[in-house]
N, C-alpha and C positions, 0 to 999 in steps of 0.2 A: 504494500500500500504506500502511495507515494505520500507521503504527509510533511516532504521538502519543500511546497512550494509559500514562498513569502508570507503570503496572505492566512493558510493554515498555520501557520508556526505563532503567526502575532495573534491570532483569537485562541490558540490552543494554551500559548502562555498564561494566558489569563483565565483559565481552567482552575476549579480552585484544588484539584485530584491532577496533576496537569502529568505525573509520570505514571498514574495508573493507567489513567484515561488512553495516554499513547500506546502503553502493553495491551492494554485491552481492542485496540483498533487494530493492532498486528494481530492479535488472536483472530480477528473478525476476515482480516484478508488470508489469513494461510486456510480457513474454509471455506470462504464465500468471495474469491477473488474479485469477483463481476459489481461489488458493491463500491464504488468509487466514490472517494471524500473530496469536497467542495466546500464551499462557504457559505451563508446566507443571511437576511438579515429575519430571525421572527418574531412576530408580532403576537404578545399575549393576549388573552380577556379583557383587561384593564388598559388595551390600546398602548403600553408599552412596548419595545421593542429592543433586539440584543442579536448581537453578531453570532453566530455560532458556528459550527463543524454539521456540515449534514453527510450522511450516505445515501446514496441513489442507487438503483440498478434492479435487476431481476431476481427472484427466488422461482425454482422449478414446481410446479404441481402438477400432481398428475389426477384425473379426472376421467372413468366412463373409457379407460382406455388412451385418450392422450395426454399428453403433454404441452403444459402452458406455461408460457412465463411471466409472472405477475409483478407488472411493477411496484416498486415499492419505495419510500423515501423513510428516514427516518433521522430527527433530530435530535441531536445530543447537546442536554442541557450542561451547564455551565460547573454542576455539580455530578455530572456522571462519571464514572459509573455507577456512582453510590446512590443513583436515581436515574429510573429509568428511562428510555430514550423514547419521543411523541412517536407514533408510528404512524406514518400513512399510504395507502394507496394511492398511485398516478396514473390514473385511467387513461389510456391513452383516446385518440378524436374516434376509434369503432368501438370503445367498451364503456360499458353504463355498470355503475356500482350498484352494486346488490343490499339492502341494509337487508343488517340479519344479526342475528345474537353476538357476533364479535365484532360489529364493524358498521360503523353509522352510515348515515346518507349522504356526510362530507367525505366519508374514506376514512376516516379514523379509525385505530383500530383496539376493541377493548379484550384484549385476553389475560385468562388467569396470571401467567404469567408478569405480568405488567403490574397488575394489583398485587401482587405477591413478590414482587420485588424484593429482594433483600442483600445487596452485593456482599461479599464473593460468592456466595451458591448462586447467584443468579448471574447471569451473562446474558450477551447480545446473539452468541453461535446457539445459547439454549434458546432463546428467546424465538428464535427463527427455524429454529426446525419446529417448537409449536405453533409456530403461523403455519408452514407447509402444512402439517398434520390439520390443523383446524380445517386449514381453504381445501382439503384436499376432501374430509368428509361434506362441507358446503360452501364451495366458491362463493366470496363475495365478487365476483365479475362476470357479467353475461357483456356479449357481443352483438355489436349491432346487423344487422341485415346489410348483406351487401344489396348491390341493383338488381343481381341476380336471384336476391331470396336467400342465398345461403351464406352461413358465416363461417369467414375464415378462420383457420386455426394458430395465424402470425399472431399471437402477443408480442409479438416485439415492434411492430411497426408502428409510424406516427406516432412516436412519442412527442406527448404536446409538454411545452413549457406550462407550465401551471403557475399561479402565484399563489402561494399558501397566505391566508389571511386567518386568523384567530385559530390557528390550529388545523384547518380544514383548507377546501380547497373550492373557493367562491362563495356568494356568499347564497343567502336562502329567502324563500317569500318570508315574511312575518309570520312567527307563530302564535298561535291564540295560548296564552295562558290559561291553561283549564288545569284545577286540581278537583282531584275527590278524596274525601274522608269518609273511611267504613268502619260502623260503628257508632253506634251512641253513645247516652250516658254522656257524663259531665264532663270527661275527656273529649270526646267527640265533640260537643259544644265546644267548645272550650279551645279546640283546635280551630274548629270554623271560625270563632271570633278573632284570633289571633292570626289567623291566612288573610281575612278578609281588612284588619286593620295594618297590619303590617307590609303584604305582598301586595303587587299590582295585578288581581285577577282579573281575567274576563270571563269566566265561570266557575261556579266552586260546585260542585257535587258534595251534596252532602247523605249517605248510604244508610242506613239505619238498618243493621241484620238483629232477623225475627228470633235466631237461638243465640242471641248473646246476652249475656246478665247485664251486661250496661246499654241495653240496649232504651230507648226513650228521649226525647229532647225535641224528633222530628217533628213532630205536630205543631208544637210554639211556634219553629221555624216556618210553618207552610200560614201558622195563623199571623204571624206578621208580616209575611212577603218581603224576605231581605230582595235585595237589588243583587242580582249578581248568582242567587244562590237558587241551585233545583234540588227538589229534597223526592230521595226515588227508595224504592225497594228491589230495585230492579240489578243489577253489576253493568248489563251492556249501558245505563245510564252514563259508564265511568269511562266510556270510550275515547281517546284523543286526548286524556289525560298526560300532563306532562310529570305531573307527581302523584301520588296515590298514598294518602296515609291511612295506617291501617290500627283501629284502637280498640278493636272489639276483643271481647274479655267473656270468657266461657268457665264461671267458677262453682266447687260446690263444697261445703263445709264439711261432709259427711266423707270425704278422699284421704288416702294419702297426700303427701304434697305429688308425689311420679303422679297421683291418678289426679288431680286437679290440672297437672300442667300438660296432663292426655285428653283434657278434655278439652285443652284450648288447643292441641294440635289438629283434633278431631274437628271442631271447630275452623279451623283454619283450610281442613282438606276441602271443605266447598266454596271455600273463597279466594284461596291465593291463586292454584291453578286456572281459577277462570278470571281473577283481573292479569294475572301475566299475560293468558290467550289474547284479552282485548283492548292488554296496555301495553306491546312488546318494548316500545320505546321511555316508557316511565322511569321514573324513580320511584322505587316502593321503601317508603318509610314506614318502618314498623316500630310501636309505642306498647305494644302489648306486654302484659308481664307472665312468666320472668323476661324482660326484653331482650337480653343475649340471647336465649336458649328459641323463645318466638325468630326473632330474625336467622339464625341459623334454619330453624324449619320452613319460613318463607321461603328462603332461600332455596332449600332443596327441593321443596315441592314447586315452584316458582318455575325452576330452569333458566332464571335468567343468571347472565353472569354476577359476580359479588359486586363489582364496582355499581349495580346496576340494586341491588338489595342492602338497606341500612338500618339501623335501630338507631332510636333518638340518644338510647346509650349515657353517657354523664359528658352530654350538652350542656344540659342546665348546671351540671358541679363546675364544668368548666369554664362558663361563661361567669358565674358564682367567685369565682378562684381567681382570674383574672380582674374583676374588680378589684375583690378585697385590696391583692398584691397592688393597684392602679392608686385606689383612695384611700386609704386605711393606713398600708405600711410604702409610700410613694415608693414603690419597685418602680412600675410602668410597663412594666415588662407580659407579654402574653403566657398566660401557663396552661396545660390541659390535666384532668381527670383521667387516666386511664384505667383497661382494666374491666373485673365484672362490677356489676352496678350492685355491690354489696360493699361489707364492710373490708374488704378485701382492695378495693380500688386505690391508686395511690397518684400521686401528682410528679408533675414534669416542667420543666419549665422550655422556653422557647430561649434560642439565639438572638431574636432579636425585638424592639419594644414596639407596643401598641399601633405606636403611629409611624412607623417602616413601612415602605411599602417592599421591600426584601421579601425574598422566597425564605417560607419560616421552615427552620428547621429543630427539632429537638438537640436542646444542650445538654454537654453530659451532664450529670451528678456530680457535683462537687461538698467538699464539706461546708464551703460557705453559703451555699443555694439551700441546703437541706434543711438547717435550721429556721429558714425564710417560709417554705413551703408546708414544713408543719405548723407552725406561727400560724399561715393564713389555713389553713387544713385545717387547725383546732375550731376557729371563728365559724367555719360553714356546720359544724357539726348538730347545732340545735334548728339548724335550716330543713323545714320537711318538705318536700316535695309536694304540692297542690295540683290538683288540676290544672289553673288555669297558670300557673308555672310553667307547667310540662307544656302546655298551648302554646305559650309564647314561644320555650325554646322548640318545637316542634315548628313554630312559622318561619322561625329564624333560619334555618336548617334549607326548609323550602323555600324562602328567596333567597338563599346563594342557588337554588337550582334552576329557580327561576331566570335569574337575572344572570347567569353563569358566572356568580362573584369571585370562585376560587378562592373563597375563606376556609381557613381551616379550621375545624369540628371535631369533637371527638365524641366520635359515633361508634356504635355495634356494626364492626365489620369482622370480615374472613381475616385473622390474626394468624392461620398458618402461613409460618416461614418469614414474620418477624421477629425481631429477635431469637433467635434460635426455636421458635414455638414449632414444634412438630405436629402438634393435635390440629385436626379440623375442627377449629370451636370458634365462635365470635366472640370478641372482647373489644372494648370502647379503646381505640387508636386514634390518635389525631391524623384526619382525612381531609386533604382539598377538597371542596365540594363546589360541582358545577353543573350546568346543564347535561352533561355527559354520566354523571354518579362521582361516585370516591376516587381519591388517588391518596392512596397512604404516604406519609411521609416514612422516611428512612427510618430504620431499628436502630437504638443507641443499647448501650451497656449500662442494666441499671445498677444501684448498689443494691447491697446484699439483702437487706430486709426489704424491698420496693422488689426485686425478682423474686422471694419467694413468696409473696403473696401473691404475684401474678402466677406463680406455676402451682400455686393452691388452687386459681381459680382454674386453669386449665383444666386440672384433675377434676374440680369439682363437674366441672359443666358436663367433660366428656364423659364421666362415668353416669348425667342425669338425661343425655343425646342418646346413650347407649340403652335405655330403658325405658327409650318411648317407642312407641309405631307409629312409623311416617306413613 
């Protein structure tokens, strides 16, 4: 890989991993020769912009018997390897992008891998052979008809210049902001009020399910005639939703706690699978409790990818936590809740302060931060979680998805293969969150009392995953 010429050398220095980053670009050409590095300038969410190192070129799929070559681009942020590289598809002027479970309608592309980032286990040579693998059981590229009807089999021709604008590749009509909430009960309210005060919607669904105990609220709603808001019993109500949150609650005092939290899985089996069928593009926010162990089974019954299923998680400890440290003890500095939403959870602080507009990263653990963090840690402890709490940080959540803010959240996501986490279990990680879903930030090294209560809760969840029926 030539990575000699001028231009690459002077945006490569300024790499803040800048001799990883080059071993890791030689690993990428002694397998994938055909990917050639250039330069670019990209343009984030927030309309900023930054020089970077892109690769271009084709990956082989083979498909129904042949062989295609799928272009492909992908940029390397300024922090890579240790975060992973924007992926895109380059259609060329006869192929039309397919959206489909890994891969939007700009070409973007969302795979496990990507969400599960964790460098040095993760790489750009693994990264791509799970793209091959993925496109190869369902292409995202179909081909256009030629004059004669039939289409050819060249992916390699007419490769068009593209200009990459927010991530993607042109830009799109406007979209109608539509969310739904499913579920009543005074979370359910409670959400609605806080989507409809805080987000910019042009329609709110609001879902009211007949077997859920918190089920109630809808009728007020249909007797005062909000603006904005359709109150249904129906799911296909919830179609062309951009986010879907989900707060319905299935409980019964006479269970186990496994048979209570079976009967919200149970509960779940006639509702997740049919908003995924008619929300493939959503964000599904799950609020239910236990909300790590709910969002985990959304998830799998769902089919959608992780970055694509969230629980609201310790949002609100985090948002919580970042005050205090803000007003109280003048840190200023941003910090997150991670972890299960028990007494197990613990806090993190951020690299850098509130009003940065810098790409946030977790800071290590030091002995000076620790005693700062329990300080404001103690102060949240008599703070109980309310409904119309959980509303707010629940709306908050969903206008970064809205508005594609790239705030970072700390949400119930897929935490395999952070931090050394091997289990498939959700726990609250601080997550970008945009129009697109999650992108976790990088795994740090915690100290020793802060990892064993995370690998408490690891053990805890997966042995209560292991004792339900999905």
């Amino acid at each position: 890989m030539d990575l000699t010429s001028e231009k690459i050398q002077r945006i490569l220095s300024k790499y803040k991993f800048h001799d990883v980053a080059v071993e890791e670009l030689q690993k990428i050409h002694r397998v994938y020769p055909g990917l050639k590095p250039s330069t670019g300038t990209y343009t984030y969410n927030d309309s900023t912009q930054k020089d970077l190192v892109k690769l271009t070129g084709n990956i082989p799929v083979q498909y129904e018997g042949c062989s295609y070559n799928f272009p492909i681009q992908l940029w390397l942020l300024d922090s890579f390897p240790f975060t992973p590289p924007i992926c895109l598809l380059r259609p060329t002027s006869n192929m039309v992008v397919r959206e489909g479970k890994h891969v939007d309608a700009r070409g973007r592309m969302y795979l496990p891998g990507l969400h599960n980032w964790d460098h040095p286990k993760s790489s750009v040579v693994g990264l791509l052979k799970e793209m091959i693998a993925k496109f190869e059981e369902d292409p995202p590229l179909s081909l256009k008809a030629g004059k004669d009807g039939k289409k050819t089999h060249d992916l390699l021709a007419l490769v068009s210049d593209l200009q990459i604008n927010e991530g993607g590749t042109g830009h799109h009509d406007q979209t109608i902001n539509k969310v739904s909430v499913v579920g009543g009960g005074d979370l359910g309210m409670a959400s609605v009020m806080s989507i409809l005060s805080k987000c910019k919607v042009d329609k709110l669904v609001f879902i009211d399910v007949a077997e859920s105990s918190t089920k109630g609220g809808s009728t007020d709603l249909e007797i005062f005639d909000l603006p904005r808001v359709e109150v249904s019993r129906d799911m296909s109500a919830s179609a062309g939703s951009r986010v879907v949150v989900v707060t319905a609650n299935s409980w019964s005092n006479e269970q186990s706690y496994v048979g209570v939290v079976q009967t919200n899985v149970d509960l779940y089996r006639g509702i997740i699978p049919t908003l995924a069928r008619i929300n493939p593009n959503a964000v599904m926010l799950i609020a239910s409790q236990p909300v790590d162990i709910m969002t985990h089974v959304a998830w799998k019954q769902s089919g959608l990818p992780p970055t694509r299923v969230v629980g609201a998680g310790c949002n609100l400890d985090s948002e919580r936590l970042s005050h205090v440290l803000d007003i109280n003890l003048n840190t200023h500095k941003l910090a997150w809740v991670i972890g299960e939403l028990s007494d197990d959870k613990v806090a993190v602080m951020s690299n850098i302060s509130l009003s940065s507009k810098g790409q946030p990263e977790i800071a290590q653990g030091s002995n000076a931060t620790k005693p700062l963090l329990d300080r404001a840690f103690s102060m949240l402890k008599n703070r109980g979680q309310r409904s119309w709490s959980v509303g707010l940080s629940i709306a908050d959540i969903t206008n970064s998805v809205l508005t594609d803010k790239m705030k970072t959240h700390s949400v119930s996501t897929l935490a395999q293969g952070w931090g050394g986490i091997g289990a498939e279990v959700f726990l609250s990680l601080p997550c970008l969150m945009g129009s697109n879903g999650s992108t976790r930030l990088a795994g740090v090294s915690l100290g020793q009392e802060e990892d064993a209560k995370l690998r408490d809760s690891v053990a805890s969840l997966s042995n209560l995953m292991s004792q339900l029926r999905m």
